[in-house]
N, C-alpha and C positions, 0 to 999 in steps of 0.2 A: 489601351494605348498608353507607352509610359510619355514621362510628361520630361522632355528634354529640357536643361537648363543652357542659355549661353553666359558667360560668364562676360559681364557687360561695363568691365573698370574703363577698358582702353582697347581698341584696333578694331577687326572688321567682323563687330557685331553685327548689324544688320544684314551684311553680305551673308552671314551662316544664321540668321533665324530665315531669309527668304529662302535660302537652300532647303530647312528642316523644312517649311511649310510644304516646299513643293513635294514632297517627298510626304506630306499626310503626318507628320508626327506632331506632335501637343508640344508649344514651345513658349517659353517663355524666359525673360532676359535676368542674369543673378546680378543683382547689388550688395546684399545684407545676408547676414547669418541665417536669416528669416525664410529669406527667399530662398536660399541653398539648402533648406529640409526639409524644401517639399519637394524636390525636382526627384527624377529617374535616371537620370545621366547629366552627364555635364561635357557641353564643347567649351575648349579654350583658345581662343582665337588667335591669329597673329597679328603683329603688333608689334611693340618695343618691350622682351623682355624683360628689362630692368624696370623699367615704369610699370610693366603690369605686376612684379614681385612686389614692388615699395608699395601700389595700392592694393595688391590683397594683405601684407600687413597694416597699413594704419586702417583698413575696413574691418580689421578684425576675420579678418574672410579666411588666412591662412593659416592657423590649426585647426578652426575646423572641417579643411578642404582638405589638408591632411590625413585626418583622423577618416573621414571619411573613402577618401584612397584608399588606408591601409584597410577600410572596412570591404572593398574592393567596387567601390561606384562607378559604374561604366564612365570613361573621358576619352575625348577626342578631343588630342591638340595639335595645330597645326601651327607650321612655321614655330612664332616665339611658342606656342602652345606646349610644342613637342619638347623648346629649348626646357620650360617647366615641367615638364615632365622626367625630364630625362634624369639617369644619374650621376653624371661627369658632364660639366662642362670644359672643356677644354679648354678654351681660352675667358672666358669667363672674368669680372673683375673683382676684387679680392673678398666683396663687400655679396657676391650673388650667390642665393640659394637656388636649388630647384628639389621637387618632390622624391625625385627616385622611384616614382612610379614604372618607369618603362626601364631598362637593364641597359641602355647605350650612352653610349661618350657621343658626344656632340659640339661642332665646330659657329660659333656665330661666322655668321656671314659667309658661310664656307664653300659657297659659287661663285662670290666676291661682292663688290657694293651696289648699290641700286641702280647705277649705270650699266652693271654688269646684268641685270636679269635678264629673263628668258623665259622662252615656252616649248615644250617638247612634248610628244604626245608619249603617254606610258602604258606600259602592259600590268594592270593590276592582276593578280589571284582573285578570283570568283567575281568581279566584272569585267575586263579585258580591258580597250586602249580608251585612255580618259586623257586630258587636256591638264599637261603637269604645270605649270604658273609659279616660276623660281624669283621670289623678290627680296634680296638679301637674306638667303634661302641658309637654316645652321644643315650644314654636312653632318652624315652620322660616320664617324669613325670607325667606332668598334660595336660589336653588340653581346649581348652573352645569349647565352645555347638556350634561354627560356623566350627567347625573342623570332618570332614568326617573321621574317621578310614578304610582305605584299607587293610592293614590287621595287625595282632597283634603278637607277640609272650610269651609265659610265658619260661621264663628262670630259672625257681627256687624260684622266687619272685612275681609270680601272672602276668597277662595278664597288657604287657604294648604295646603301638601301636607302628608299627617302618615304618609305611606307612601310610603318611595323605593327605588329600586333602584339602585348605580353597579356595574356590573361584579358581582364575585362579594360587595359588601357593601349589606347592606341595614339600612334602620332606619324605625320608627314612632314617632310621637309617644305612643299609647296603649300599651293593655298588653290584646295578644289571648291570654296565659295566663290572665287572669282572668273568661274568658266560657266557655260551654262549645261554644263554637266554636272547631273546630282547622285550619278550612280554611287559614288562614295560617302556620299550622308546617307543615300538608302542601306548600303550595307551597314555604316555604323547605326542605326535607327533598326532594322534588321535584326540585329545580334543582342539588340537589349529586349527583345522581346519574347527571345530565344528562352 
C-alpha cells in the first residue's frame, strides 16, 4: 500500500487525511524535506494559495517538490492545490509561482467570493455523481490536448472543466474532503497503485 503524503503547511489537511483513511490508504501529514522522501504521492490541499507558496518556500519544501514533480510523483491538488499546480495563472499576483505540473490556465476565485459558493452534484469519469463543493473555487480556462477532463461544469458561462488528469498529476477546482463522498480520493489512491 503506497504511503500517501498530505501536504500539511496551511488549509484542509485533516479534512483530506480522514478522506485517505477512509478509503484504506497509509497516510501521513508533509512538513519537512524529510517527510516529503518517504511518501508515494502527495495531496495538496485548498487553502490560500499565496500562503501555502510563501510556506513551501521558507520550509525549504519547494525545489524539492519540484524536482520531484518533474520526477513524475503522483499529486492531487485541490482548489488552491490545483491553483499550484497548474501552469498559468491568470490573474495571479506579480510576485506567485506555481509548479506547471498540470497543462491549464486557471482563474482565482473564478465562481466568485466566498459568499458566492456553492454545491452541485457532478458527473466524474470512472465514478459517476459526486458532491462538487465550490468555496472560492480557481476556474480552469484553457487546458492543453495532454489534459484528460474528469468531469466539467457549466455555471452560466459554458462548460468549463473543474476535474483533470495530466499524467501521474491531477487537480479539481472543488474540494471532495469536504462531502462525505470518498470516491474521488479512492480513485486518486487507486491509480498510484496502478
Amino acid at each position: 500500500m503506497p504511503l500517501v503524503g498530505v501536504l500539511a503547511l496551511q488549509g484542509d489537511v485533516r479534512e483530506h487525511v480522514r478522506a485517505l483513511q477512509r478509503v484504506d490508504a497509509q497516510v501521513a501529514t508533509v512538513r519537512t524535506v524529510e517527510q516529503l522522501d518517504e511518501i508515494d504521492a502527495l495531496v495538496i490541499p485548498g487553502g490560500e494559495s499565496t500562503a501555502i507558496s510563501h510556506l513551501l518556500t521558507t520550509s525549504g519544501l519547494r525545489d524539492v517538490l519540484a524536482r520531484k514533480l518533474d520526477e513524475h510523483l503522483p499529486v492531487f491538488g485541490t482548489c488552491a492545490g490545483l491553483i499550484l499546480l497548474s501552469s498559468h495563472i491568470a490573474d495571479g499576483r506579480s510576485d506567485q509561482w506555481s509548479f506547471g505540473a498540470l497543462d491549464v490556465s486557471v482563474r482565482r476565485n473564478g465562481y466568485g467570493r466566498q459568499v458566492a459558493s456553492f454545491e452541485v452534484p457532478l458527473a466524474v469519469d470512472g465514478v459517476g455523481e459526486v458532491p462538487g463543493v465550490f468555496i472560492r473555487a480557481p476556474r480552469i480556462d484553457a487546458i492543453g490536448e495532454d489534459v484528460e477532463v474528469l468531469a466539467s461544469l457549466d455555471h452560466g458561462d459554458g462548460e468549463h472543466p473543474v476535474f483533470v488528469r495530466q499524467g501521474s498529476a491531477w487537480g479539481c477546482s472543488f474540494h471532495p474532503e469536504l462531502t462525505s463522498s470518498d470516491a474521488i480520493h479512492d480513485l486518486f489512491v487507486r491509480s498510484i497503485s496502478t
